[in-house]
N, C-alpha and C positions, 0 to 999 in steps of 0.2 A: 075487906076480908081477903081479896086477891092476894095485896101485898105483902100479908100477914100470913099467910100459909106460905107465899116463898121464900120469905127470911125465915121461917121456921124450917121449914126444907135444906136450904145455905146452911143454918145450924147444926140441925143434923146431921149435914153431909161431913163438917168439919169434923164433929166431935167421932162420927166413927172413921174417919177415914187420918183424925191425927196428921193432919197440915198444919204446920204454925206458919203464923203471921210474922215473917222476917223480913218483909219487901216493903217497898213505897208505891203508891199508885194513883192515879188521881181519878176519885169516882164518877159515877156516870148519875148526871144532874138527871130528876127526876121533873122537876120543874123549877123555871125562874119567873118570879115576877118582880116590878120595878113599881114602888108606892112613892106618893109627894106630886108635888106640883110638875104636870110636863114641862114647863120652862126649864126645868132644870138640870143637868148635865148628868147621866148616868152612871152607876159606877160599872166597871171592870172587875169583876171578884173573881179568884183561881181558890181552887183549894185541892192539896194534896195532903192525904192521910197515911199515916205511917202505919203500917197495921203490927207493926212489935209494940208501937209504944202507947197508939191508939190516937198520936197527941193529930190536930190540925195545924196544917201552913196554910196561914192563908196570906193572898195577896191581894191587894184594892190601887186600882188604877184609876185615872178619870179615861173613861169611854169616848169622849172627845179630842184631848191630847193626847191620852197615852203615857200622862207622867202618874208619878207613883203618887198616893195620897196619904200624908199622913196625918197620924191625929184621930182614924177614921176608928169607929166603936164597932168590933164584933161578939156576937151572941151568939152562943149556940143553944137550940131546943129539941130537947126530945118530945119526938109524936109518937104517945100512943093513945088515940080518940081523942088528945089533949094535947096541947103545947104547956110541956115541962121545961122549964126554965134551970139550963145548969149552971153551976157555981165556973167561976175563973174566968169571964169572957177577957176578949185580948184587944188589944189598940196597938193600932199600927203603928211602925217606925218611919224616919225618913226613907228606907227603901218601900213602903209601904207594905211591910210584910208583919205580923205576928203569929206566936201557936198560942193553940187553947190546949189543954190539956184534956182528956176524958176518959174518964172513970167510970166502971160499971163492969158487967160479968158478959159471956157471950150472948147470952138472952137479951141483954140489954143493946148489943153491938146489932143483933141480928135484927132490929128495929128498925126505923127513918128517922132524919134529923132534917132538922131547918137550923140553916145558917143564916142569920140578919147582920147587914152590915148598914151603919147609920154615919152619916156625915154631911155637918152643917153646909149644906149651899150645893146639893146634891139631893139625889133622888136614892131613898132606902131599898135597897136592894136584898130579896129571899131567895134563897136558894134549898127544894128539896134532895137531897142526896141521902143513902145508904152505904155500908162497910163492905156491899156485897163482896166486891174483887177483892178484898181480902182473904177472901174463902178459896180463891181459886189459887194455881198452883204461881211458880214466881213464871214471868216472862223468860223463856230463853234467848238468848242469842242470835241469830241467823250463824250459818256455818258458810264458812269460806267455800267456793268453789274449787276442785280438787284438779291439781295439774295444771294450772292456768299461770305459764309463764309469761305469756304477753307478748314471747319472743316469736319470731318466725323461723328460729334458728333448729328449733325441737321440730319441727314438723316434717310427718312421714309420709314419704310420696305411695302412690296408692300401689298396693298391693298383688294388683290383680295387672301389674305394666310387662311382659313376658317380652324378651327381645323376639324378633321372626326367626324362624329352625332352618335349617337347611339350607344355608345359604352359602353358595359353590361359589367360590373367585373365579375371576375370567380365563385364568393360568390352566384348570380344569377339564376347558373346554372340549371335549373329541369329537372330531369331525366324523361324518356320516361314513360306517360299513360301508355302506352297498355304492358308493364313490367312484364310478368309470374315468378310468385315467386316459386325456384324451385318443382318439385315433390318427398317427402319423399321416403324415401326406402321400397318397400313389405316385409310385413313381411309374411315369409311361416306360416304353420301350423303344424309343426314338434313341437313332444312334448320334453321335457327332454333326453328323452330316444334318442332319433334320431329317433325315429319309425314314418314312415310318414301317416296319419290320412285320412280317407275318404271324398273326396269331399262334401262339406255343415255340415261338422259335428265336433263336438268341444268333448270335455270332459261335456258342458252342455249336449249335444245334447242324452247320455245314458237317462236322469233322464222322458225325455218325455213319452216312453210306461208304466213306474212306476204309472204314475202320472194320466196316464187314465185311467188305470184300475182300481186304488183308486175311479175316477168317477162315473165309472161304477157300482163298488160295494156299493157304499151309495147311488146312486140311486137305485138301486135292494130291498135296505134296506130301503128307504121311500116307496118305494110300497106294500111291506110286511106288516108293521105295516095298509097300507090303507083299 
């Protein structure tokens, strides 16, 4: 009853929500079993369902090699409490592939199906499946990643790289204010001779007692004449 309320529910969700079945997809096996003798080689069955046209692909491989089998008988059944037996089963080609076609209304889609696949010198192969992913919307695409040139030719150096401010040539340079420009060398007072001379007193410094007494004596001599 579980499975029967969900494909009721997938129904419903289609009819009000008016999605069509325009896509391919291959359903999700609800179970597999494998009947006949274990000696025998298993088969390989794929099936993908077209949900516009409703029909099956299916393909039959041997499980052993890997090559395609042909000749092989498929059945399709409808389960509801019962395995219903539908018209057109298909037999495979030399690539191992045939469709079935199937007929019936969304009620009928929104069900389980068992696919039988039978081939002499081989083990008969069931497969449970339903049309669910029909009901769901088409697969999209992946989207390309945006800007991805591959190059390293596009790429921006970071943003945040600021050259250093302030930065004075050597040409610039001024030397220190307060800069004392050396102090010349003392000259002694030593004459020619090496003979060292009396504190405050030069070779002018003879001509001064000369020079007041000359004073002295013309004044002497303006009084006289007075």
């Amino acid at each position: 009853m579980g499975m029967k309320l969900l494909t009721l529910v997938l129904a419903a969700l289609l009819l009000s929500s008016g999605i069509g079945m325009a896509f391919t997809v291959k359903p999700a096996f609800i179970d597999t079993q494998d009947t006949g003798s274990e000696s025998l080689p298993a088969l390989d069955v794929g099936i993908t369902v077209d949900c516009d046209t409703k029909q099956l692909q299916v393909s039959v491989d041997s499980n052993d090699t890997g090559d395609a089998v042909e000749g092989a008988m498929a059945y399709l059944f409808y389960t509801d409490y019962t395995y219903q037996a539908l018209p057109n089963p298909g037999k495979t080609d030399s690539q191992g592939k045939t469709t079935i076609p199937v007929p019936g209304t969304l009620r009928f889609l929104s069900a389980m199906f068992t696919l039988r696949v039978d081939k002499q010198g081989f083990q008969s192969r069931e497969i449970e499946f339903t049309y669910a992913k029909c009901f769901e919307a088409p697969p999209v695409p992946p989207t390309p990643p945006a800007n991805n040139t591959g190059g390293s030719s596009n790429q921006t150096p970071p943003s945040n790289t600021t050259p250093p401010a302030n930065t004075t040539p050597p040409s610039n340079i001024t030397p220190p204010a307060n800069a004392t420009p050396p102090t010349p060398p003392v000259q002694d007072d030593s004459n020619d001779s090496g003979v060292p001379q009396p504190d405050g007193h030069g070779s002018g410094a003879s001509a001064c007692p000369a020079a007041a007494m000359l004073a002295m004596l013309s004044l002497l001599i303006i009084k006289a004449k007075g």
